[in-house]
C-alpha positions as CSV (number, residue, x, y, z in Angstrom):
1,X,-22.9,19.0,-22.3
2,X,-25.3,16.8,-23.5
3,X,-24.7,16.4,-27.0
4,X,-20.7,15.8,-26.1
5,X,-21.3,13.0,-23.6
6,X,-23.1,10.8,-25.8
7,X,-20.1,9.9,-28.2
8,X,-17.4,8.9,-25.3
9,X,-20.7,6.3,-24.6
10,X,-21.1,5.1,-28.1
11,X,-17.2,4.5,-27.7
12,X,-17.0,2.9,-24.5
13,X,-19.9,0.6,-25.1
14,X,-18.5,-0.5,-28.4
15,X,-15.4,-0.7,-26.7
16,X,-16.7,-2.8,-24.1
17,X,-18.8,-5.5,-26.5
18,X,-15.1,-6.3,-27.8
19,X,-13.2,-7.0,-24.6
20,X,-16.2,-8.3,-23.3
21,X,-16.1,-11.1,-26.2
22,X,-12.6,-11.1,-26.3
23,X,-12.6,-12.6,-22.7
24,X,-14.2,-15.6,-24.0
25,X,-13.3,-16.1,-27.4
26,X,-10.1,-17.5,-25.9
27,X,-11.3,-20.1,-23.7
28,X,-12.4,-23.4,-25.0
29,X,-16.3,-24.8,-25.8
30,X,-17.7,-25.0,-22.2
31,X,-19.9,-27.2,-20.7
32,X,-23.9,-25.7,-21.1
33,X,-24.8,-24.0,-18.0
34,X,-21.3,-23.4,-17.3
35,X,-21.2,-20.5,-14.2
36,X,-18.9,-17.7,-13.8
37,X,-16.3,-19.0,-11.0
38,X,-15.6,-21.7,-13.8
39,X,-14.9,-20.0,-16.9
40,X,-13.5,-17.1,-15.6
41,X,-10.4,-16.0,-13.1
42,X,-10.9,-14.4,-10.0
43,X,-14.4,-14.0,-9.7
44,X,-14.9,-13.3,-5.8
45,X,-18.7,-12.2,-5.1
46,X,-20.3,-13.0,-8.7
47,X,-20.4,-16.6,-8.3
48,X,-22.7,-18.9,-9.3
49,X,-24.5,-17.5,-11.7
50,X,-24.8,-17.9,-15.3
51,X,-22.4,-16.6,-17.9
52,X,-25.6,-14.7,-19.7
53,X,-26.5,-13.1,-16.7
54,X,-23.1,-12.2,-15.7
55,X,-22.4,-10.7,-18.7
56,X,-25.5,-8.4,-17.7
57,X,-23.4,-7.7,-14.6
58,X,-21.0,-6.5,-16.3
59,X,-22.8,-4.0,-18.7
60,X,-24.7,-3.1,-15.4
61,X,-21.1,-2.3,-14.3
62,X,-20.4,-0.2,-18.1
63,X,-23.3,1.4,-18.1
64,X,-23.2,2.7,-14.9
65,X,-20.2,4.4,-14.8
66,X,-20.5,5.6,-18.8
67,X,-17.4,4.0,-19.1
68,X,-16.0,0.5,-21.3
69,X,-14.6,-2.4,-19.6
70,X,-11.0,-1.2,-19.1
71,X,-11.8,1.6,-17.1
72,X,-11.6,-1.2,-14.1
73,X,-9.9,-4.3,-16.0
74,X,-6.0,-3.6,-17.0
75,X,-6.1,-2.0,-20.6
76,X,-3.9,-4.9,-21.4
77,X,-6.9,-6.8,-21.6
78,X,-7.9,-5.3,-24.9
79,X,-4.9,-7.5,-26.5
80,X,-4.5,-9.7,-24.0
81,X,-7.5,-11.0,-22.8
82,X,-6.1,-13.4,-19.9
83,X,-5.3,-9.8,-18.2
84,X,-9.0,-9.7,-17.7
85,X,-8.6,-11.6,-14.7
86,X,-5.4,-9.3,-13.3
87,X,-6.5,-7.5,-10.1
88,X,-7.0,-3.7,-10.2
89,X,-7.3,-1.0,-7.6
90,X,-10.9,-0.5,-9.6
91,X,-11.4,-4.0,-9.3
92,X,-10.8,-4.2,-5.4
93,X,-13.4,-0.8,-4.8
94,X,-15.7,-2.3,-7.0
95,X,-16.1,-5.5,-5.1
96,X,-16.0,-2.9,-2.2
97,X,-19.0,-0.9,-3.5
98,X,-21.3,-4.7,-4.1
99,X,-21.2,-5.2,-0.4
100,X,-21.8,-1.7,0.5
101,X,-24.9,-2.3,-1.9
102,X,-25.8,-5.7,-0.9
103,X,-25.5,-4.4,3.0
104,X,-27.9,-1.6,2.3
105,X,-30.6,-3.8,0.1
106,X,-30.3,-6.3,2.8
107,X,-30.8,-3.3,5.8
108,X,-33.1,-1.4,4.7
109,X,-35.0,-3.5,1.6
110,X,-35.3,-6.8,2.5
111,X,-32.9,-7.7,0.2
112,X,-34.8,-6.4,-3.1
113,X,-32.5,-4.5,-5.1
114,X,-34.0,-0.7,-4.5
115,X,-30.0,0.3,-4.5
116,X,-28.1,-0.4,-7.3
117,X,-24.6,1.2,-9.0
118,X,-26.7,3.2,-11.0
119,X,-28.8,4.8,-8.8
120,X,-25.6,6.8,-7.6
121,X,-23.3,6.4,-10.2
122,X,-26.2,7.6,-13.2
123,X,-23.7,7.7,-15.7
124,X,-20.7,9.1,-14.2
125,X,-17.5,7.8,-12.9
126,X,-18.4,9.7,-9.6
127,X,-21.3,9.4,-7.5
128,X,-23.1,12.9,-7.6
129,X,-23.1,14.8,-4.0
130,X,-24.6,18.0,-4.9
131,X,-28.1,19.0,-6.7
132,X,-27.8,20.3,-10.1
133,X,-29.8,23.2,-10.4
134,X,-30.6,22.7,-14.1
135,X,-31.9,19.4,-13.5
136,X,-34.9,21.3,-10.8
137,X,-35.5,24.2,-13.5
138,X,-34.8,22.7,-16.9
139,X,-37.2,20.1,-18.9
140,X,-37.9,17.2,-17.4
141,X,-36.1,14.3,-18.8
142,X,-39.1,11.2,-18.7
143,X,-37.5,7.9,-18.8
144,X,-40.5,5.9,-21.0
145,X,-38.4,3.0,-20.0
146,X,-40.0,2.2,-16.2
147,X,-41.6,-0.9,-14.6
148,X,-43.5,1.2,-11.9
149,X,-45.7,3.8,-13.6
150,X,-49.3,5.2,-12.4
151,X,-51.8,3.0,-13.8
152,X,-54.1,3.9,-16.1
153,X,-57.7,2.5,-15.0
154,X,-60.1,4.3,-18.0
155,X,-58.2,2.2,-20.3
156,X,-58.3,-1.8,-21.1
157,X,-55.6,-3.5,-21.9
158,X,-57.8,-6.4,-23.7
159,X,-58.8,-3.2,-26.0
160,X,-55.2,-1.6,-27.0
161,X,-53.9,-5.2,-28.0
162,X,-57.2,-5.9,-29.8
163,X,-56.4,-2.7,-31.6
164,X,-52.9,-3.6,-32.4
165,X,-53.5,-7.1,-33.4
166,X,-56.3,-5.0,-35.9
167,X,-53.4,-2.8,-36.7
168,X,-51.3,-5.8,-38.2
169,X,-54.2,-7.2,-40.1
170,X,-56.9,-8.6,-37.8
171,X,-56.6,-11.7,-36.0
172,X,-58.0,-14.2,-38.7
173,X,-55.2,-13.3,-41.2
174,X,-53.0,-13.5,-38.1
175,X,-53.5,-16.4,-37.4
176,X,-53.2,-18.0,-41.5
177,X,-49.4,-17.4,-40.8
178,X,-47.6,-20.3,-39.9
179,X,-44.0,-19.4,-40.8
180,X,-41.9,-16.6,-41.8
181,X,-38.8,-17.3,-43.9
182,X,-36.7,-13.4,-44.4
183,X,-33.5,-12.0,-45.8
184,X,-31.7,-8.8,-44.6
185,X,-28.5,-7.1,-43.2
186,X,-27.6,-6.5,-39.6
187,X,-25.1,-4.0,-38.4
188,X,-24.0,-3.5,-34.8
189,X,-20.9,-3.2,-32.3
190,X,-19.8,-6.4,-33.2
191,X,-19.9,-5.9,-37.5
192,X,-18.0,-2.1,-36.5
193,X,-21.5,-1.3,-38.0
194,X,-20.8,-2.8,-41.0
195,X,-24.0,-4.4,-42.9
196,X,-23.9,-8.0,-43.0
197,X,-26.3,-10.8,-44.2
198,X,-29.0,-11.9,-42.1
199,X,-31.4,-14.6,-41.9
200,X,-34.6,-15.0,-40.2
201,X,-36.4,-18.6,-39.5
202,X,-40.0,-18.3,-37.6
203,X,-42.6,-21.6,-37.4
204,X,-45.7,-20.8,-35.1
205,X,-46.2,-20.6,-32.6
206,X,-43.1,-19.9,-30.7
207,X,-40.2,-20.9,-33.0
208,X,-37.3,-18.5,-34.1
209,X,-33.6,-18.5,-35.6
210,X,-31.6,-15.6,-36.5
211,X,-28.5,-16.7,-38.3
212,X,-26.1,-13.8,-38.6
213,X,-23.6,-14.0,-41.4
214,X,-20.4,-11.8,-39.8
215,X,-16.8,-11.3,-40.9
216,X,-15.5,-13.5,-38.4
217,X,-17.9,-16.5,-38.7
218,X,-21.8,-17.6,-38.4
219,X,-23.6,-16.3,-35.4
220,X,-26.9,-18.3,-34.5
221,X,-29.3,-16.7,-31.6
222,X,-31.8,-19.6,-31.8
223,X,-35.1,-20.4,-29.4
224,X,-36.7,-24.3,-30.2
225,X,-39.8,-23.0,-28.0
226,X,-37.8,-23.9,-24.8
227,X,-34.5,-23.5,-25.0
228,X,-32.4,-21.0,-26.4
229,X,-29.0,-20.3,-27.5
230,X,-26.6,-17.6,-28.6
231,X,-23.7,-19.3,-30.6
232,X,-20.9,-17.5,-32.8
233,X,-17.2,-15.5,-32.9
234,X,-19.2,-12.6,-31.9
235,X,-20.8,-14.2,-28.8
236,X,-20.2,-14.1,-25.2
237,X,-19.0,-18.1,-25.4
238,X,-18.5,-20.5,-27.5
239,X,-22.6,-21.7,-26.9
240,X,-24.0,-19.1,-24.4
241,X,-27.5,-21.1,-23.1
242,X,-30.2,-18.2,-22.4
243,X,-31.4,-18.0,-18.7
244,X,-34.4,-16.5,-16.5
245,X,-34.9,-13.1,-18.2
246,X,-32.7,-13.4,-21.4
247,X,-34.6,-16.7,-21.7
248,X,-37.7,-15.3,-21.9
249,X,-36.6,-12.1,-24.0
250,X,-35.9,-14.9,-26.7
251,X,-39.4,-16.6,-26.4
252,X,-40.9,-13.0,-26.5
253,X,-39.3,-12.1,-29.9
254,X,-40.4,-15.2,-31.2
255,X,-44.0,-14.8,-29.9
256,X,-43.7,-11.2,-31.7
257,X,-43.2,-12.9,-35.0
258,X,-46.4,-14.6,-34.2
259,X,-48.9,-11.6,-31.9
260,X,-52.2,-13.7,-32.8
261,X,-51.8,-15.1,-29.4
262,X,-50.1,-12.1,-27.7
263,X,-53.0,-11.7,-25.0
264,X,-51.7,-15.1,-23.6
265,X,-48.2,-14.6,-23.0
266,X,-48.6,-13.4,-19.3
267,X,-51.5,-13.7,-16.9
268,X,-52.0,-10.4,-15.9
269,X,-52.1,-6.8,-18.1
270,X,-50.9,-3.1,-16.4
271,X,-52.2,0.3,-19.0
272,X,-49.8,3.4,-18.5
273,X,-48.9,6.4,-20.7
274,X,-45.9,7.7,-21.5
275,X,-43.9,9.5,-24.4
276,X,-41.4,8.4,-26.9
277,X,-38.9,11.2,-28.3
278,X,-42.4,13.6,-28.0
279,X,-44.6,10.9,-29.7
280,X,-47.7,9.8,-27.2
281,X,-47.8,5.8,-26.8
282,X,-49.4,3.8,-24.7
283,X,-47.4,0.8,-22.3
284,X,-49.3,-2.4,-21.7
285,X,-47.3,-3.9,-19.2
286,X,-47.0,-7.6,-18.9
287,X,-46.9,-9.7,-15.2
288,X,-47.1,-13.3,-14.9
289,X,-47.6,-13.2,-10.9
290,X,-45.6,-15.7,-9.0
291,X,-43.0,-15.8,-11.2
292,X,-39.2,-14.5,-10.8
293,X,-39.2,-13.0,-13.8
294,X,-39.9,-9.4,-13.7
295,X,-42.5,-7.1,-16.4
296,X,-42.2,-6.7,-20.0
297,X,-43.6,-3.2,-21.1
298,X,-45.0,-3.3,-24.8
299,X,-45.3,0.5,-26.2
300,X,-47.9,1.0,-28.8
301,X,-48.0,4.4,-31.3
302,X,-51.6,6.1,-30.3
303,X,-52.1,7.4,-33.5
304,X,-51.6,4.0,-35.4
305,X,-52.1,1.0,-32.7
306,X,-48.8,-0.4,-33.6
307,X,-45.9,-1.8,-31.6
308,X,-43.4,0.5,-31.7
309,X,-41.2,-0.9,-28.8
310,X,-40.6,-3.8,-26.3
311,X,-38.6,-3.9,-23.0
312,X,-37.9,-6.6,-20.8
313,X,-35.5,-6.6,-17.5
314,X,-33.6,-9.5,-16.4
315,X,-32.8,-9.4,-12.8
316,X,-28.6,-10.0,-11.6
317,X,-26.8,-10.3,-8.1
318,X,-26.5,-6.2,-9.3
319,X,-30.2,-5.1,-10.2
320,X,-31.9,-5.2,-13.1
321,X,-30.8,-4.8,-16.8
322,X,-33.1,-3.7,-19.7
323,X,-32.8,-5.0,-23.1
324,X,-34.6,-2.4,-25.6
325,X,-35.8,-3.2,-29.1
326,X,-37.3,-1.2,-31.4
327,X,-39.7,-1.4,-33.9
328,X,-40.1,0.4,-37.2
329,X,-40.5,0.4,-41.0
330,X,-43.7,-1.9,-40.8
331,X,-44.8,-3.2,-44.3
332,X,-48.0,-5.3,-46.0
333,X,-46.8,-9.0,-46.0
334,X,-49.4,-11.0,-47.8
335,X,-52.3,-8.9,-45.8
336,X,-50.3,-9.0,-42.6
337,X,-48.2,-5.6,-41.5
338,X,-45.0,-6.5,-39.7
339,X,-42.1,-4.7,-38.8
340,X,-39.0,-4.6,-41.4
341,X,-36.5,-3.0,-38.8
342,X,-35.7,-3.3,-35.4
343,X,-33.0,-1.9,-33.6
344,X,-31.7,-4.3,-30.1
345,X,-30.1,-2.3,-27.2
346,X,-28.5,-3.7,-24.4
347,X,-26.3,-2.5,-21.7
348,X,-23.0,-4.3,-23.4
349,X,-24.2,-3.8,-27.4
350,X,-26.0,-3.0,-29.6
351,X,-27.7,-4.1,-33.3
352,X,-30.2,-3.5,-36.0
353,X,-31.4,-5.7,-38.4
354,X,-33.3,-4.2,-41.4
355,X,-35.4,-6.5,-43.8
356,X,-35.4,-6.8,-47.4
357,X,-37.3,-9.8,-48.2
358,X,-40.3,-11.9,-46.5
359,X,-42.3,-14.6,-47.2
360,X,-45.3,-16.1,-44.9
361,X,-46.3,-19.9,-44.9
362,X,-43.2,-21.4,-46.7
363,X,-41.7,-24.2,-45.5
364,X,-39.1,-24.4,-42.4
365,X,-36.6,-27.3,-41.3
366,X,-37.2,-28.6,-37.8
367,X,-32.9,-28.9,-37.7
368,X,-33.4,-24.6,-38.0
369,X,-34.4,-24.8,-34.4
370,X,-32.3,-27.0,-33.0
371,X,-29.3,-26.4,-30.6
372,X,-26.6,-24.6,-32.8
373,X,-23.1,-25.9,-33.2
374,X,-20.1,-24.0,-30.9
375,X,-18.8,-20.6,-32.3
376,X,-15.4,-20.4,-34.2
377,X,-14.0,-18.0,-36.2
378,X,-14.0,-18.1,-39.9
379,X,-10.4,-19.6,-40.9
């Protein structure tokens, strides 16, 4: 069963990036910051927040149920995207089921989000009523991807990024990079994983561009050390302005391009082991108390020290929702190892970009940073 149910998911989550762009490629350039209620019809209980994170919502929503976006919006939608915003029967019971959520969190939680869609839909279109014997006698199947795990107290967190940041090349040679400048392809959902030209822009110490080269036009996700931005055809709108977790995701993948200074990017350190597809690694998890933003888990390889993956949740109106990127292929750069394919997974796409070509300590324009123009389609 298991092997058949993952290609109706690869469908309905490729499925689901297009409508999900489609909905906005339509509108018009909107104001930064715009909100939901705004640029989109009909929203009842999702108001207020941010198109980023309701975009998150809504591959909460996908992922969920193991379904793509029409399963409750009018299949019309697919070509015509104003029927995005046509009530549904699935539309009405899902608004039903986000108060029945928000009434239990607020009941019995305090209002913390312990109960979420997934935790009884898990991938189905059904909630699950009955045990499933194979699930108590069969393998266990360990989700590496937690932000509560038992702590492990013989270990030091100082000492596994120490050995990492040894890994790459020790932290003097580390820190004689001030830029990268690298060439590639990128392939995702929104290519119909078709390889397309990439370009990477990094100045230290917290600086990053990504300047995607599609079929229908340039895509730009772009961080200035403050701000960031994710700008293209193949975006969520025309400039979609990066917010509370998604924010951060984009100052943590420019930090990556730059671990010298890795042990300052959150106050406090959490060591945990875990397993990824049977290979031992070991999570350092990152908390910066006082914050709203919720953990980051970094997953080092035990065998080499290296970074092997990186997950960060941002928190919606509908629970949390990972974003997932993976780290591989890592190769000598002028004394310096770093990582010449990683693969981002989130709940409404997915991409990988694989490198070709990378130079250290070139120069970088300042205007590489800056706010990128609104997304159009190629003519």
């Amino acid at each position: 069963m298991k092997s058949g149910r993952r290609r109706p998911l690869f469908w309905a989550t490729g499925v689901m990036m297009v409508c999900l762009l489609g909905v906005v490629s339509a509108q018009q350039a909107m104001p930064e910051q715009e909100v939901s209620e705004n640029l989109f019809r009909d929203i009842q209980l999702l108001k207020g927040i941010q198109v980023d994170t309701f975009f998150d919502v809504m591959g909460m929503f996908a992922a969920s149920m193991g379904e793509d976006c029409t399963f409750c919006h009018s299949k019309e939608a697919v070509l015509r995207h104003e029927a995005f915003g046509d009530p549904t029967p699935r539309i009405q019971r899902a608004r039903q089921m986000i108060v029945m959520m928000r009434t239990l969190n607020d009941t019995y939680f305090g209002g913390a989000p312990r109960v979420t869609c997934f935790t009884c839909h898990g991938g189905s279109t059904a909630p699950v009523d009955a045990p499933r014997l194979s699930l108590q006698y069969g393998v266990p199947d360990e989700n590496p991807n937690v932000r509560s795990f038992p702590p492990d107290t013989e270990r030091s967190a100082v000492d596994i990024l120490d050995a990492y940041l040894q890994a790459l090349g020790g932290t003097t040679r580390l820190a004689g990079v001030s830029s990268v400048v690298a060439k590639g392809t990128y392939q995702g959902f929104d290519t119909g994983f078709g390889e397309v030209p990439v370009e990477i822009y990094a100045k230290a110490p917290n600086q990053r561009a990504e300047i995607v080269d599609t079929y229908d036009g340039v895509s730009y996700r772009v961080f200035d050390g403050r701000n960031g931005w994710w700008a293209g055809p193949d975006a969520p709108a025309p400039i979609e302005t990066q917010t509370s977790g998604n924010l951060d995701r984009y100052r943590l993948e420019a930090a990556m391009m730059f671990p010298a200074t890795l042990k300052e990017a959150f106050s406090e350190w959490t060591v945990g082991r875990t397993a990824i597809d049977d290979r031992a690694v070991t999570i350092v998890q990152g908390t910066t108390p006082g914050s709203d933003l919720l953990p980051v888990n970094l997953y080092f390889d035990n065998t080499s020290g290296l970074l092997i993956r990186l997950v960060r949740w941002n928190g919606t109106p509908v629970g949390p929702v990972p974003t997932q990127i993976d780290y591989d292929d890592y190769r000598d750069v002028a004394g310096v190892k770093m990582p010449f394919t990683w693969t981002v997974s989130k709940t409404y796409m997915q991409h990988t970009i694989k490198l070709s070509d990378v130079q250290t300590n070139v120069p970088v324009d300042a205007a590489r940073f800056a706010k990128p123009p609104a997304g159009k389609p190629r003519p």
